[in-house]
N, C-alpha and C positions, 0 to 999 in steps of 0.2 A: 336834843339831837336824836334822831331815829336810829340810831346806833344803838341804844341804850336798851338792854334787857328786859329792862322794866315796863317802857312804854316804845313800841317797836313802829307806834305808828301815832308815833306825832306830830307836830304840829308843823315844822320844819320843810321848805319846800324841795328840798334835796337830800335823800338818804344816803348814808355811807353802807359801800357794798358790803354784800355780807360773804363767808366765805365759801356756802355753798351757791351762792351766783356764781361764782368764778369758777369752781367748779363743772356749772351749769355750759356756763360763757367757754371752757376749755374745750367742751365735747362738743360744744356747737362748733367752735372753730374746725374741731378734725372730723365734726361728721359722724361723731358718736352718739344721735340721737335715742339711735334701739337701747344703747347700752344704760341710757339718761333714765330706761321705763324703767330697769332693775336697781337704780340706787334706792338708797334710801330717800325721802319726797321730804320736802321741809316743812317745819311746824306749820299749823295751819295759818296762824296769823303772820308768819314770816310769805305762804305761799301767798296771800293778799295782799301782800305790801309789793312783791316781785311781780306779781300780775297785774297790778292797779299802775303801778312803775313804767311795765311794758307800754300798756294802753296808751298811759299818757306820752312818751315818747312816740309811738307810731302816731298819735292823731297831731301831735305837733309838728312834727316831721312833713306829714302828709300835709297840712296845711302851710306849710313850704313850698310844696313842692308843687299844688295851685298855683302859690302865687310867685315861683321862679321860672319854672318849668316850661319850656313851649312846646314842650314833645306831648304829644296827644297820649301815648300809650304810658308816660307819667302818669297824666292827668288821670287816666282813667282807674290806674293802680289806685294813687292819693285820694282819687273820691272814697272808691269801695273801703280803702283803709279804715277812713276816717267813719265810714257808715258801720264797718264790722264791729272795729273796736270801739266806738259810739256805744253799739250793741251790749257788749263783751262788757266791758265797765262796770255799765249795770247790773247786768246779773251780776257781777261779781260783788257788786255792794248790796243787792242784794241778799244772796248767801250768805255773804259774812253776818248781815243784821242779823238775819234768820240766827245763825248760830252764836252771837251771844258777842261777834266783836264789831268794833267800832267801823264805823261807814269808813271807806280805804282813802288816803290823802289822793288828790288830783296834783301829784308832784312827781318826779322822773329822778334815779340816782345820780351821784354826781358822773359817772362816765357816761350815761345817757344824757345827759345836761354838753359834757363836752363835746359828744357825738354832734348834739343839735347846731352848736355854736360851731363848729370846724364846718359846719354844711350849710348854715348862714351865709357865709363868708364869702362862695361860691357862687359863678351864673353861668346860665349857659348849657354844653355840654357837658365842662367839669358840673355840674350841680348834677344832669342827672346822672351821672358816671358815680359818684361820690352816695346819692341817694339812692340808686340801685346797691352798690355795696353795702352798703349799713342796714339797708332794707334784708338780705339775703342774711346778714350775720343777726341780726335785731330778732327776726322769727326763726334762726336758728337753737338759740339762744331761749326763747320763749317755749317754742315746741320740746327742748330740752326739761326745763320747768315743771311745765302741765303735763307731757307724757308720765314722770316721775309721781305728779299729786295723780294724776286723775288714776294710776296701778295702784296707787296703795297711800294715798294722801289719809291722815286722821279722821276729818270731818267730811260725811257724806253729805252735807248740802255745796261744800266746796269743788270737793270729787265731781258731784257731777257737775258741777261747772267749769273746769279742766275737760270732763270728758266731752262736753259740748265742743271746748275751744280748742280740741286737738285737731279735729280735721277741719276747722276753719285756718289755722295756722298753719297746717299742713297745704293749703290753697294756696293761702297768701306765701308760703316759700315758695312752691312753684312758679306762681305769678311773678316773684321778685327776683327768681332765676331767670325768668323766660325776658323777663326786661332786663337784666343785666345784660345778655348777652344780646339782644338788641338795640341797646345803647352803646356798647363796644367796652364795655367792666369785665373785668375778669376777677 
């Protein structure tokens, strides 16, 4: 299990949350992003697991939302998603080789796993009503993360790979606002 101290980044295709995600995931909800740069930032190989997590959730999501979606301005979110964090992935398995840990599982925690499956289920307008919301709390939640490693994260090959992916995540909330509220999500 990816829970385990020992091995944080195993084999398992679904991580149990850890307690500074939720933490993370608290401020994202109320919009405490600035406050997220002055915590303390989580160990490095915990920040790899959280961000390798994210990726995979958004590029799943997004290839949903291809193939549910007929709203154009979906579609054009879920492409760029799936190109960012394409992107984003890599570097991050990157850096991590670089600094001495293991290339990051291509797996999603379990609330991201249920996120995916409640938004499965949906077509239509509820899909994109439902995948603008999870989109808007998803890179809240992440911007929360990487604000935190990329101020004061341990390892500077990971640092700067937060500091890359804050104002891409900072983009894609914007984006994910601006189709909320033109899908009719609040």
């Amino acid at each position: 299990m990816i829970g385990s101290r020992d091995n944080p980044l195993g084999k398992c295709k679904i991580a149990a949350p850890r307690p500074w995600m939720a933490i993370a995931l608290a401020a994202a909800l109320i919009g405490q992003t600035a406050e997220a740069q002055d915590r303390i930032p989580p160990p490095p190989r915990y920040f790899v697991l959280a961000a390798a997590q994210s990726d995979q959730y958004e590029i799943a999501a997004a290839q949903d939302a291809l193939a549910q979606s007929q709203n154009p301005q979906v579609h054009a979110f879920a492409q760029r998603i799936i190109d960012d964090h394409t992107k984003s992935r890599e570097a991050l398995r990157q850096a991590a080789l670089t600094s001495g840990l293991p290339s990051p599982p291509q797996a999603m925690d379990s609330d991201q796993a249920a996120l995916l499956a409640s938004l499965q289920s949906l077509r239509g307008p509820n899909f994109d009503r439902t995948y603008a919301k999870q989109q808007v709390l998803a890179h809240r939640q992440a911007l929360a993360v990487e604000q935190s490693f990329a101020s004061a994260g341990a390892d500077s090959n990971l640092r700067r790979v937060a500091r890359l992916g804050v104002p891409m995540i900072q983009h894609h909330l914007e984006l994910a606002l601006q189709m909320r509220t033109a899908v009719g999500g609040s």
